[in-house]
C-alpha positions in Angstrom: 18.0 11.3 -16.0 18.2 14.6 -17.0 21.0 16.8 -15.0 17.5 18.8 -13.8 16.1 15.4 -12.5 16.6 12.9 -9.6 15.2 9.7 -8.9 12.0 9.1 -6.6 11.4 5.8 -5.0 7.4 5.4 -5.1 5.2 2.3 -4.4 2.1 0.9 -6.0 0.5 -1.5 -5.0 3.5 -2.8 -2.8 6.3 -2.7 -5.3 8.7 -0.2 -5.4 9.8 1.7 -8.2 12.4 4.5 -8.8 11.1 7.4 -11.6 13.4 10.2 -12.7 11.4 13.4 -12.0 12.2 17.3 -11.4 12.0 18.5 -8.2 9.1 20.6 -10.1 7.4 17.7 -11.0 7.5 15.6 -7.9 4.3 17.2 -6.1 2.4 15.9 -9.4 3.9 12.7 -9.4 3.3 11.6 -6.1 -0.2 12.9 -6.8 -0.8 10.7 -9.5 1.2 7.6 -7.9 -1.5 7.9 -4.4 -3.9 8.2 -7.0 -3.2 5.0 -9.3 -2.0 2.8 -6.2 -5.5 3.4 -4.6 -7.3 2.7 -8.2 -5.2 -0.7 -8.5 -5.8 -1.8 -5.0 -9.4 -1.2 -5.7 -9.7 -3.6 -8.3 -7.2 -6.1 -6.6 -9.7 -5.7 -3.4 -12.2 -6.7 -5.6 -11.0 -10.2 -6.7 -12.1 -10.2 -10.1 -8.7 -9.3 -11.6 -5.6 -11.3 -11.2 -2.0 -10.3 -11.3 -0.1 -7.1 -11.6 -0.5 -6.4 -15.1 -4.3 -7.2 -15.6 -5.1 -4.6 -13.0 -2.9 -2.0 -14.7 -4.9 -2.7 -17.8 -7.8 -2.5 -16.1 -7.1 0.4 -14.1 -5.7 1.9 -17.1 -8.6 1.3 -19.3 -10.8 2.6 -16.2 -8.6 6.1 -16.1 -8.9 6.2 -20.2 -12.8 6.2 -19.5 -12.9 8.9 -17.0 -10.7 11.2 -19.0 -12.8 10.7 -22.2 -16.2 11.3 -19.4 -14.5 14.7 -19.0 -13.5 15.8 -22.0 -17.3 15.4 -23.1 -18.7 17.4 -20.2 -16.5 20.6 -21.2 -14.1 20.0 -18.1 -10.9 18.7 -20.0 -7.6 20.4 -19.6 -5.3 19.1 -22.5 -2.0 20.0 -20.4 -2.8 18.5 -17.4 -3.6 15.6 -18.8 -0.9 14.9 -21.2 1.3 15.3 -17.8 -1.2 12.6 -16.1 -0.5 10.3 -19.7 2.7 10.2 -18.9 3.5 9.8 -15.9 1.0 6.9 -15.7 2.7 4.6 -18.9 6.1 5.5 -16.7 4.5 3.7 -14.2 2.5 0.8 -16.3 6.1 0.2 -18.4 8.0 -0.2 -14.8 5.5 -2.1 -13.3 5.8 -4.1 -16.7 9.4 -4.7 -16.6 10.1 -7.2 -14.3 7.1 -9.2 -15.8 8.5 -10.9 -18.6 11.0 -12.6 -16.4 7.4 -14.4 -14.9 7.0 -16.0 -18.0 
């Protein structure tokens, strides 16, 4: 962490995770974690998709599609975005991490 960052404990999809962020930043990144916890416990509610890192994937993919929808309708803000990009593969690689240790 930066000197100009602390650590936020967020959940997704009922694990906890700790992400350095600015106190700038941390409007935007709770933003995005309400918004991927409630795409991930779509797909889980749906039972098609098993385990914690197939529904990121999915959920992922899914995300990927609806940015690429907006950039063809005109509405695509580049900044924004690349703020969203990152701050969701900080969340994928964490959720990711204590994964290998499953197999």
């Amino acid at each position: 962490m930066s000197k100009n960052s602390k650590g936020l404990d967020i959940n997704i999809l009922g694990r906890e995770f700790r992400v350095a962020c600015s106190e700038q930043e941390e409007p935007a990144l709770l933003k995005a974690v309400q918004y991927v916890d409630a795409k991930m416990r779509a797909v889980r509610d749906q039972g098609k998709v098993v385990g914690v890192d197939r529904i990121a994937i999915m959920v992922a993919l899914n995300m990927a599609h609806e940015m690429l929808n907006a950039r063809s309708d005109g509405s695509f803000d580049m900044v924004h975005l690349e703020g969203r990009i990152t701050d969701i593969q900080n969340l994928i690689e964490q959720a990711m991490a204590g994964q290998d240790e499953l197999f």
